[in-house]
C-alpha positions in Angstrom: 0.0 0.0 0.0 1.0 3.6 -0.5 1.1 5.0 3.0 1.9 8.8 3.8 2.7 9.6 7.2 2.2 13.3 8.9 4.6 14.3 11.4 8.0 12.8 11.8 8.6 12.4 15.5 9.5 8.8 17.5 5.9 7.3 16.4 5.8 8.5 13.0 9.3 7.8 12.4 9.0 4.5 14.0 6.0 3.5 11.6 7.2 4.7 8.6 10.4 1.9 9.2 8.0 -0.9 10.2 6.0 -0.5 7.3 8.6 0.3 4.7 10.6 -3.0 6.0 7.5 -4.9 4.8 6.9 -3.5 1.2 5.1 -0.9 2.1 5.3 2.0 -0.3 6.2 5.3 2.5 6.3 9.2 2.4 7.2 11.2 5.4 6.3 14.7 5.7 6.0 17.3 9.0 5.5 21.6 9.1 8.7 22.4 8.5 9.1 20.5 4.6 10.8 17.6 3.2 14.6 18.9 3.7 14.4 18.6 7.7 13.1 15.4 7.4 15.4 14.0 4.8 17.9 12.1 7.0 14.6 10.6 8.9 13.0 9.5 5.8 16.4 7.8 4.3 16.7 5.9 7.6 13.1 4.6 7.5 13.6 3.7 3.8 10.7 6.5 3.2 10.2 9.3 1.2 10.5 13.2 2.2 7.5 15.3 0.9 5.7 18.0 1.1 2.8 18.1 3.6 0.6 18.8 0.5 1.6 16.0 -1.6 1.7 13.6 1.5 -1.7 12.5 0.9 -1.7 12.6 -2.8 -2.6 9.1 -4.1 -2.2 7.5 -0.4 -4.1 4.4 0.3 -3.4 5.4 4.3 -2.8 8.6 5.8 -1.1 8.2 9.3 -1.4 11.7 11.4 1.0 11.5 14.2 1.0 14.9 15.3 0.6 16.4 18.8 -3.1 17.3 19.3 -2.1 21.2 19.5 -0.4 20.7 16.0 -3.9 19.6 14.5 -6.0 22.7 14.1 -2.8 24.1 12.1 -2.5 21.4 9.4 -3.6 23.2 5.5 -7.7 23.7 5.8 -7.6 21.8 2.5 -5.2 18.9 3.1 -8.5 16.5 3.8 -10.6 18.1 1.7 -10.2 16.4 -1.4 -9.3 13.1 0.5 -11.2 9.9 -1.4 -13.6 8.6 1.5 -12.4 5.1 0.8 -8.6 6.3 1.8 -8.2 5.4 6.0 -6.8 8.3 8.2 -5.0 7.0 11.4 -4.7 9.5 14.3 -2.3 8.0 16.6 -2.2 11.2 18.9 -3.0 11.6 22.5 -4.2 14.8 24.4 -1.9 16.5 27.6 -4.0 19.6 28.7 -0.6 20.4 30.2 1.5 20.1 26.9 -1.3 20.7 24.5 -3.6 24.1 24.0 -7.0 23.0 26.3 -9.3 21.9 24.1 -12.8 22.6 25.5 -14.5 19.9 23.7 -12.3 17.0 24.5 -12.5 18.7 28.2 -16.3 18.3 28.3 -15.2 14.4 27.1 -15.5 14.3 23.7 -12.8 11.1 23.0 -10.1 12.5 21.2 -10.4 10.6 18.0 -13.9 12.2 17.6 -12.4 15.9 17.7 -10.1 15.2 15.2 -12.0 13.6 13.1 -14.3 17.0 13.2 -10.8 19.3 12.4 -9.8 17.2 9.4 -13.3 16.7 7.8 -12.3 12.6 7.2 -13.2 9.7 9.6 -10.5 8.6 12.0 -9.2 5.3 12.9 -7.5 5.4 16.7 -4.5 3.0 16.4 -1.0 3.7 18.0 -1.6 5.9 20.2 -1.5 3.7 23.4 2.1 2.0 22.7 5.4 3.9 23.8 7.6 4.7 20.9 10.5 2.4 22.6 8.0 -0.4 22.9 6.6 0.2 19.2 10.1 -0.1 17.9 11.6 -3.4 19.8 8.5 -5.3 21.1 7.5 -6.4 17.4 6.7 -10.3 17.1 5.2 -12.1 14.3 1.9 -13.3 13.8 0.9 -16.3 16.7 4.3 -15.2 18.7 3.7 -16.2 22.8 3.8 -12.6 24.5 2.9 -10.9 21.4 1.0 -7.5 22.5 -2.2 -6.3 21.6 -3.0 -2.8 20.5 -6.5 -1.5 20.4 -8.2 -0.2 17.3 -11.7 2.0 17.0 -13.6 3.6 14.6 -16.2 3.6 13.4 -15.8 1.9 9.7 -15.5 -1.6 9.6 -13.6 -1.8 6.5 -11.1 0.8 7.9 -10.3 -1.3 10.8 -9.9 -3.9 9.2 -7.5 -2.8 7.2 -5.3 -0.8 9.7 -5.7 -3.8 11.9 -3.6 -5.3 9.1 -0.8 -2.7 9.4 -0.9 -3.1 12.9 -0.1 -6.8 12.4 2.3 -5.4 9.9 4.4 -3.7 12.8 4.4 -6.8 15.0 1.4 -6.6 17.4 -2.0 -7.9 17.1 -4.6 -5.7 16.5 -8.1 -6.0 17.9 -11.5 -4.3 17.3 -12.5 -2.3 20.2 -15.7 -0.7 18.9 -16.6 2.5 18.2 -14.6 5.8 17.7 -17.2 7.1 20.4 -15.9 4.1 23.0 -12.0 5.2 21.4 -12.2 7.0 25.1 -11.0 4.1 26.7 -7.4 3.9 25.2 -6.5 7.2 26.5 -3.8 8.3 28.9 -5.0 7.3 32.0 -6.9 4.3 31.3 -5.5 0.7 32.0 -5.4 -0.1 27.8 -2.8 3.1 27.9 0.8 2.3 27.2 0.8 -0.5 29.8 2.4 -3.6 26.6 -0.8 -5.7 27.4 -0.4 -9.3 25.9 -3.1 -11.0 24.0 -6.9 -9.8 22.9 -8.5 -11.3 26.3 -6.2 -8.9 28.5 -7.2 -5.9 26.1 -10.3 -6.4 26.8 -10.6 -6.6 29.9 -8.5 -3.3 30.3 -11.0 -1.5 27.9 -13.7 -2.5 29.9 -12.2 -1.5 33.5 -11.7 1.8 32.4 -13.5 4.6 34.1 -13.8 7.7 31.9 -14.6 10.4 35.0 -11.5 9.0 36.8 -8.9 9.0 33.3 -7.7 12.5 33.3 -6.6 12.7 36.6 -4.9 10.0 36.5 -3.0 11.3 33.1 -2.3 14.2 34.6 -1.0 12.0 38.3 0.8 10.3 35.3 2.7 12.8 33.4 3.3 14.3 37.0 5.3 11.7 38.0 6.6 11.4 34.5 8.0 14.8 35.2 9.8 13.9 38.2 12.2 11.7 36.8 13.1 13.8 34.0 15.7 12.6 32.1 16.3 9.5 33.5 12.9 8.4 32.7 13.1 4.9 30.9 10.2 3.2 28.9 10.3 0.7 32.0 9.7 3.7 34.1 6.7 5.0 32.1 5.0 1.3 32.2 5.7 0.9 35.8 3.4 4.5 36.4 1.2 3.5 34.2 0.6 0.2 35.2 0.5 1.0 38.7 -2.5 3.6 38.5 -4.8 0.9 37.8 -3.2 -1.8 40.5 
């Protein structure tokens, strides 16, 4: 598949290698243009591009952009966008690092807002995997251990197919509903960057999750996150995270 990737940071870099690696056909593009990403892009055995000609003839458009960066994408990137084409927002809102967003505040999920900004349905997919774990926890298909990321929207034939790519990158993806449920894969829920193994597990996190209690405990997160600065590992991160839901 031809798959065009916005934003060029340690997920979208990190996708643009795992699908390029298995015959995937990749461009990379972020704000700034093609010649700051250009080093990035040869790593990932990608393409550099313009963020207007990122989505040109693109089977899959990944959007891994903060959610502050989203209301300043091109009003017209989407806009001609063929409906059958699957858009993947892998982002994740921090009040804290992030512009408030009143909507999301008043719990709108995520995926749902930015699915309103872009004007094209949304598939929530890598958002609740650390970058570290995205890029050495890969296993193939029937692997023992093999983790399972969540994946919600609200187009069946969309899932499916990014459930693909998600087996494509080493994990097994599982249908978790509805973009409007996508709330429970958010920072501070037990599904959230925690390396669960196996659909059951997923599952059971998705359904433990308590959508009144998740922001504090994103915040109580990225709190403690903040504490250890930079000696922070990815062990560190799933040790908080796990621990908020113990």
């Amino acid at each position: 598949m031809k798959i065009g990737i916005i934003g060029a940071g340690n997920i979208g870099a990190t996708l643009a290698r795992k699908f390029s690696a298995v015959g995937h056909q990749v461009s990379l593009a972020n704000s700034r243009g093609p010649e700051s990403i250009r080093e990035i892009a040869r790593e990932a055995n990608a393409t550099a591009v313009a963020l207007a000609d990122v989505v040109k003839g693109a089977d899959v458009v990944v959007v891994s952009i903060p959610e502050k960066a989203i209301p300043q994408l091109p009003k017209d990137l989407f806009a001609k966008l063929p409906k059958h084409v699957v858009v993947i927002d892998t982002g994740n809102y921090y009040p804290m690092r992030d512009e408030p967003v009143a909507a999301i505040e008043s719990g709108m999920p995520e995926s749902q807002w930015v699915t309103e900004q872009l004007g094209h349905p949304v598939v929530k997919a890598f958002n609740s995997i650390l970058a570290h774990s995205l890029a050495t926890k890969g296993q193939p298909a029937g692997s023992p251990g093999r983790i399972a990321l969540p994946v919600a929207g609200d187009e069946t034939d969309a899932k499916k197919i990014v459930i693909g790519l998600v087996d494509d990158a080493g994990f097994e993806g599982v249908d978790t509903g509805t973009l409007g449920e996508s709330w429970r894969q958010q920072p501070g829920t037990p599904a959230y960057c925690t390396d669960i193994v196996g659909s059951v597990a997923l599952m059971d996190a998705l359904a433990r999750a308590v959508k009144d209690k998740a922001p504090g405990l994103r915040d109580l997160a990225f709190q403690q996150w903040m504490q250890l600065g930079s000696t922070m590992t990815n062990d560190d991160i799933l040790r908080i995270n796990r621990a908020l839901h113990d």
